[in-house]
C-alpha positions, 0 to 999 in steps of 0.5 A: 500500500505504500508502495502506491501512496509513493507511487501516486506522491510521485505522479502528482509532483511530476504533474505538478512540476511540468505544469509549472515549467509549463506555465512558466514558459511565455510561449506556452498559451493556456496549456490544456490537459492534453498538453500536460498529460503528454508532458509528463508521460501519463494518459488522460486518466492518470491525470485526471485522479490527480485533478479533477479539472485545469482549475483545480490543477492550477490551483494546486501549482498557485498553493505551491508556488504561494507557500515558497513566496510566504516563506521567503517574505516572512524571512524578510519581514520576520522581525518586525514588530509593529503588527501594521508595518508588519502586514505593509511590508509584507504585502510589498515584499509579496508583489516583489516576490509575484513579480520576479516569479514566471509562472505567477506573472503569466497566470495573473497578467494572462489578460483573461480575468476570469481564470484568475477570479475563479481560482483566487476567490471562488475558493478559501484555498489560497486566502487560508495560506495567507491566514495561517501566516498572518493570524498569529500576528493580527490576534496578538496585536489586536489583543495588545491594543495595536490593531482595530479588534472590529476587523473580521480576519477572513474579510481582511485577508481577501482584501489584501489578496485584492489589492495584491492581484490588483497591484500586480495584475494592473501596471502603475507608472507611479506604483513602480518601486517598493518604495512607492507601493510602500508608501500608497500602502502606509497611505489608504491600508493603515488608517484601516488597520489602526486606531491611533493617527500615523506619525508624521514621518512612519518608520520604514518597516526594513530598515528604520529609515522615517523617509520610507525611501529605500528600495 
């Protein structure tokens, strides 16, 4: 019996890394599952245990490829403190990192809306690795007094998916840099976020810097 758990742990991976470099490739349009089953050497079948349909296999390939972006941005953001500057910095870093990733660029800046609609909001899947990481530090700020206690999470945690699909999926001449998007974020996100009026000159997250000018 393990030998076919292995067995079907193998095929799944192998699905899932060739689609992957599949949607990574610009020249690929929309590979069907025609075109995945051939790539990887399995009938249609064998497929379609794994996957129910395109969606649901992107969708596994998009959790995938969201859990190595949260692991590298919460490395970078880890030791902040301020739970407000904590959630704005991640977001930066999150679109820096969706920007420098092939397959997540070609799947959001497909031009079709609703392929990425359908497997962003039409399913908790994607919103539950963003609540698994961010829970932690909202309750606990929130307890301490340094975020708004009305909020209800998973409400929160679509809206920040929104604006992170938005910021990478709608090209901005003024949003360009980390810096600007930065600096939009301190701007309309955290009034939203906290109770108490923000500094005249808020503290970049990073490196300490108040001119929030870094990269």
């Amino acid at each position: 019996m393990s030998d076919v758990n292995d067995s079907r742990q193998s095929t799944r991976e192998r699905v899932l890394a060739t689609t992957s470099t599949m949607y990574s490739n610009p020249a690929m349009t929309n590979p069907t599952m025609d075109d995945v089953a051939t790539a990887v050497g399995i009938g249609r079948a064998t497929l379609y245990r794994h996957f129910k349909n395109r969606d649901d296999l992107l969708l596994a390939v998009l959790e995938q490829e969201a859990l190595v972006i949260a692991e590298r941005v919460e490395k970078k953001i880890g030791k902040i403190d301020n739970p407000g500057e904590h959630i704005i910095e991640g977001m930066v870093q999150a679109v820096a990192e969706i920007n420098k990733s092939d397959l997540l660029r070609n799947i959001f800046q497909s031009g079709d809306s609703s392929i990425v609609n359908r497997l962003l909001f039409d399913t908790d899947r994607l919103i539950n690795i963003g609540i698994g990481i961010m829970l932690p530090v909202v309750q606990r700020a929130q307890q301490t007094g340094q975020l708004k206690t009305d909020m209800d999470f998973e409400t929160l945690m679509e809206w920040i998916l929104r604006m992170l699909v938005s910021l990478v999926t709608v090209p901005s001449k003024k949003l360009n840099s980390k810096r600007a998007v930065r600096n939009m974020l301190y701007v309309t996100m955290l009034p939203v976020l906290v109770d108490r009026d923000l500094p005249a000159n808020p503290i970049h997250p990073a490196t300490g810097n108040t001119d929030l000018s870094g990269s």
